[in-house]
C-alpha positions in Angstrom: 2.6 35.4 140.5 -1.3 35.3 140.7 -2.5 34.1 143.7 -6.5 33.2 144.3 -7.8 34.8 147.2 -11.2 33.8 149.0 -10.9 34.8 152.5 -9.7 38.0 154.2 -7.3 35.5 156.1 -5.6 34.3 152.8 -5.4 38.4 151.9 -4.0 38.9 155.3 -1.6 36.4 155.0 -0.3 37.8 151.7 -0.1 41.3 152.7 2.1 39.9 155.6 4.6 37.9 153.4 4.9 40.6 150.6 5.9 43.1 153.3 8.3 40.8 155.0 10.2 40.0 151.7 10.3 43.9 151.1 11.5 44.1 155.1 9.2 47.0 156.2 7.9 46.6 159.8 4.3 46.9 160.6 4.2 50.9 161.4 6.4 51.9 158.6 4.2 50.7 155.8 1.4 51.9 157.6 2.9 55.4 157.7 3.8 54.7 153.7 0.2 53.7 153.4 -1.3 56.7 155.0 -2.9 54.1 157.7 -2.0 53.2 161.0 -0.3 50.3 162.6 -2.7 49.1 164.0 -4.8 48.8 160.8 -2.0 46.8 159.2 -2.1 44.1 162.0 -6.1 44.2 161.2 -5.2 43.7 157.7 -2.7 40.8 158.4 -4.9 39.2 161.3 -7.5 38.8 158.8 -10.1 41.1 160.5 -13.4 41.0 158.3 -14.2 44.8 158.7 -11.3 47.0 157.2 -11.8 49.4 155.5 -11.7 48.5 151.6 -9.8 51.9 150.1 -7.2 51.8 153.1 -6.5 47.7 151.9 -6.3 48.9 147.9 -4.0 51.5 149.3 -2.2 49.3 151.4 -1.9 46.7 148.7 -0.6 49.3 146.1 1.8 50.3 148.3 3.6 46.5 148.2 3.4 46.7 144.5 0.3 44.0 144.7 -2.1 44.9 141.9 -5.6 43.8 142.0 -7.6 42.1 139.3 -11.5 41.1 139.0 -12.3 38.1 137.1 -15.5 39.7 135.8 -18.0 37.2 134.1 -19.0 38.1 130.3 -22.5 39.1 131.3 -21.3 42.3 132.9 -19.2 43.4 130.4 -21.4 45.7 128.6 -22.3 47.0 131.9 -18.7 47.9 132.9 -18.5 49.6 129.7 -21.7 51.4 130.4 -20.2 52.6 133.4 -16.8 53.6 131.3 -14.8 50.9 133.4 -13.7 48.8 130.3 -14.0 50.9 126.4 -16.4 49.6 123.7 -13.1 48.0 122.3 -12.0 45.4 125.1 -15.8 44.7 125.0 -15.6 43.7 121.6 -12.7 41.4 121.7 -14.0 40.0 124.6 -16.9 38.6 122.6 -15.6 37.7 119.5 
């Protein structure tokens, strides 16, 4: 399911329910995760100054992928940059 996110609280919130449904407590994931405990109650709390690769790591570790709705005027930017190929670029403006 995709589910809009626009605060660090609705993220937290998230991260908290996912790992509840998988039944992992708070230091296990964060020992899965290569982060501590502590930073997974950070993460759940809603605390607006974790650390960005721990919470992609975190998040890949619940099996929660991560999207950016990019808007078309950075496309051939992101290609630039190798991030999207001159082929996704193309259907994306056709």
């Amino acid at each position: 399911m995709k589910l809009l996110v626009n605060t660090v609280s609705e993220l937290g919130a998230a991260v908290k329910a996912v790992r509840k449904t998988q039944s992992l407590r708070q230091d296990d994931l964060g020992f899965m995760a290569g982060c501590s405990h502590k930073f997974i109650v950070d993460v759940e709390k809603g605390k607006k100054t974790v650390q960005i690769g721990l919470v992609l790591n975190l998040l890949s570790e619940l099996g929660i992928d991560v999207y950016l709705d990019v808007p078309d005027s950075a496309l051939s930017r992101l290609a630039e940059a190798g991030l999207i190929d001159q082929q996704t670029l193309g259907s994306n403006h056709a």
